[in-house]
C-alpha atoms as a printed R data frame, in Angstrom:
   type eleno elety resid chain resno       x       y       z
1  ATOM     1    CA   UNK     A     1 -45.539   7.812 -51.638
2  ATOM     2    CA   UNK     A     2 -42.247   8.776 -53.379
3  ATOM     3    CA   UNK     A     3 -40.194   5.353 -53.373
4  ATOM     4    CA   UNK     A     4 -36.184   5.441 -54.307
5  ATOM     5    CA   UNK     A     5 -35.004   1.807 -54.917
6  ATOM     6    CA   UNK     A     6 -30.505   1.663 -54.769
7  ATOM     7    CA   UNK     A     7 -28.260  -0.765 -55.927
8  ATOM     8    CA   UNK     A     8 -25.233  -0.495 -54.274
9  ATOM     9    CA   UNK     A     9 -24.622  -0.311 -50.345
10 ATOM    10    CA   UNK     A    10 -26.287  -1.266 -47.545
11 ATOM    11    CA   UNK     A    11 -29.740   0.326 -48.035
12 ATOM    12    CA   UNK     A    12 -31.989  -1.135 -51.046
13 ATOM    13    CA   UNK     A    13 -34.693   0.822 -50.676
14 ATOM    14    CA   UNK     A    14 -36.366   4.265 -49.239
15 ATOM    15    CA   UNK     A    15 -40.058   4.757 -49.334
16 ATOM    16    CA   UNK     A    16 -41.049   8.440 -47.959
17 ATOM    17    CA   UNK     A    17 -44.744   9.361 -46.749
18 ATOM    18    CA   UNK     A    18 -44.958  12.872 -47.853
19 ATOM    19    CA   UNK     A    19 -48.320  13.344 -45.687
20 ATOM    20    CA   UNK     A    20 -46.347  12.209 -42.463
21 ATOM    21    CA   UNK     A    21 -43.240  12.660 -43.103
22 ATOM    22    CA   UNK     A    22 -42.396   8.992 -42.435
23 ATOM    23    CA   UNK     A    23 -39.195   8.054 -43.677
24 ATOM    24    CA   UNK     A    24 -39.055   3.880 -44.172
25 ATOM    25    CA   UNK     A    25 -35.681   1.859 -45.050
26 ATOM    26    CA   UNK     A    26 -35.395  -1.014 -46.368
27 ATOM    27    CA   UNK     A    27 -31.852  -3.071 -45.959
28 ATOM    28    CA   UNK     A    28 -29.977  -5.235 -48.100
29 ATOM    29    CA   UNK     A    29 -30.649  -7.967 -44.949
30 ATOM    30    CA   UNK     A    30 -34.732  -7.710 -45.384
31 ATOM    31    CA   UNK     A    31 -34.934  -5.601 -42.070
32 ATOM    32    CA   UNK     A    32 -37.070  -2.332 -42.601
33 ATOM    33    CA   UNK     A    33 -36.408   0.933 -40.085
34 ATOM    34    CA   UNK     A    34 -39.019   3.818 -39.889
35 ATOM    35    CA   UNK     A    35 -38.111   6.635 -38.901
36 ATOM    36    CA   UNK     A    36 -40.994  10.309 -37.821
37 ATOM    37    CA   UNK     A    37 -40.951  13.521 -38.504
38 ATOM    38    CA   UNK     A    38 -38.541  13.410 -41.623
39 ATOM    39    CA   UNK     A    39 -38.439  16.687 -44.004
40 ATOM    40    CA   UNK     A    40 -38.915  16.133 -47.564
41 ATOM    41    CA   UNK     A    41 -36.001  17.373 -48.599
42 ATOM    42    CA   UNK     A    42 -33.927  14.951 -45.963
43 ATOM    43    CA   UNK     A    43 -35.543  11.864 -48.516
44 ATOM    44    CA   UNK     A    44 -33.960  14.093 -51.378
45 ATOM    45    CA   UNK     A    45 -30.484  14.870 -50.111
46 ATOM    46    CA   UNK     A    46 -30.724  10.796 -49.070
47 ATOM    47    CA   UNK     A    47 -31.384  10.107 -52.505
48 ATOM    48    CA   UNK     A    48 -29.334  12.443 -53.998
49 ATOM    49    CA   UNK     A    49 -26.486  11.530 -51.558
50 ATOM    50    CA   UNK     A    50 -22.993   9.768 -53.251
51 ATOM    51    CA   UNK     A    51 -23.177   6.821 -50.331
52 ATOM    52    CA   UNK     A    52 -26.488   7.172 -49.048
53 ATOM    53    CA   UNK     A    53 -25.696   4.861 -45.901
54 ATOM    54    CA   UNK     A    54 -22.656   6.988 -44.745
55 ATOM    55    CA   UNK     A    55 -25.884   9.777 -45.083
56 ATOM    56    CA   UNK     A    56 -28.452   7.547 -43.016
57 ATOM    57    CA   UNK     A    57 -25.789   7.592 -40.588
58 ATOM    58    CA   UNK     A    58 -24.670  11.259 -40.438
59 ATOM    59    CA   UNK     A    59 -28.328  12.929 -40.619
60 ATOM    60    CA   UNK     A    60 -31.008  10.686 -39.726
61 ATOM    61    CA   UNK     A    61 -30.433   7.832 -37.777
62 ATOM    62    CA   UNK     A    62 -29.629   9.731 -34.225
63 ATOM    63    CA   UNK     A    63 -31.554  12.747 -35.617
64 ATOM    64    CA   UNK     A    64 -34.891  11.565 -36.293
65 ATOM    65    CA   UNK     A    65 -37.265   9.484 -33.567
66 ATOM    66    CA   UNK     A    66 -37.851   5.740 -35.048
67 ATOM    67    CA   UNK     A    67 -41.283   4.434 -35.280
68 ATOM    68    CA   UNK     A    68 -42.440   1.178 -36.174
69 ATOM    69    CA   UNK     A    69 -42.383   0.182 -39.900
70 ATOM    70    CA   UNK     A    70 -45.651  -0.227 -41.878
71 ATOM    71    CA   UNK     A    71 -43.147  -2.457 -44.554
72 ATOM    72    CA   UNK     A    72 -42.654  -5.888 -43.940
73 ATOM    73    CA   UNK     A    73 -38.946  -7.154 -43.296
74 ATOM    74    CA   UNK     A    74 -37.887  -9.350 -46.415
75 ATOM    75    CA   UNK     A    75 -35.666 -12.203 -46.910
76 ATOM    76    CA   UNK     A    76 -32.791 -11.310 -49.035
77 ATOM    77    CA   UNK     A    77 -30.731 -13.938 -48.899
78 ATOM    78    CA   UNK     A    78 -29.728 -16.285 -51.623
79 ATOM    79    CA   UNK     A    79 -30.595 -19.193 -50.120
80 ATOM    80    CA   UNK     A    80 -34.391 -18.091 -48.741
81 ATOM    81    CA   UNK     A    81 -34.879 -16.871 -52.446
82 ATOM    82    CA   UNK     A    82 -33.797 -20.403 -53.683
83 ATOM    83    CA   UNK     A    83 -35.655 -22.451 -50.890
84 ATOM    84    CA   UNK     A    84 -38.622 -20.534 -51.446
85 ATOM    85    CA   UNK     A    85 -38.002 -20.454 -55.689
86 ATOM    86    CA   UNK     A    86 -38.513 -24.814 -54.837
87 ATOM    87    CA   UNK     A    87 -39.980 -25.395 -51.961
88 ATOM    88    CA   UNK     A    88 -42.966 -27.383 -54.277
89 ATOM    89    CA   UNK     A    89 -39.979 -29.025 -56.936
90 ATOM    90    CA   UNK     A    90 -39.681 -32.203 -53.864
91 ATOM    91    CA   UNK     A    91 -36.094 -31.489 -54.805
């Protein structure tokens, strides 16, 4: 499964079933969209694209049908990563 990791803007990651053509998002706030039927070359302009959000929003997210994730939703946040970095410190 091709996988394109970003580090700027609002998506973090895109993971791409080439099999299914399952396109899966992952956003900077841990919440993963899925999204059917997805052309391979739709995951390369995304991750080829200068803002790949502003291309999320202009060619797949009305375009394609959504489908439910098979990524789990992750806690970005600052503060989960702390509480969970000492949960066991009794801090």
């Amino acid at each position: 499964m091709p996988t394109q990791t970003f580090t700027s803007g609002r998506i973090r990651r895109a993971d791409y079933d080439v099999g299914s053509g399952v396109l899966q998002l992952q956003w900077d706030n841990g919440q993963v969209k899925a999204y059917k039927g997805v052309p391979a070359e739709v995951f390369r302009r995304l991750c080829a694209a200068p803002n790949p959000t502003t291309y999320w929003e202009d060619r797949i997210a009305e375009e394609y049908p959504a489908t439910a994730p098979t990524l789990k939703a992750t806690a970005t946040t600052a503060k989960a990563s702390l509480d969970d970095l000492f949960k066991d410190a009794g801090l």
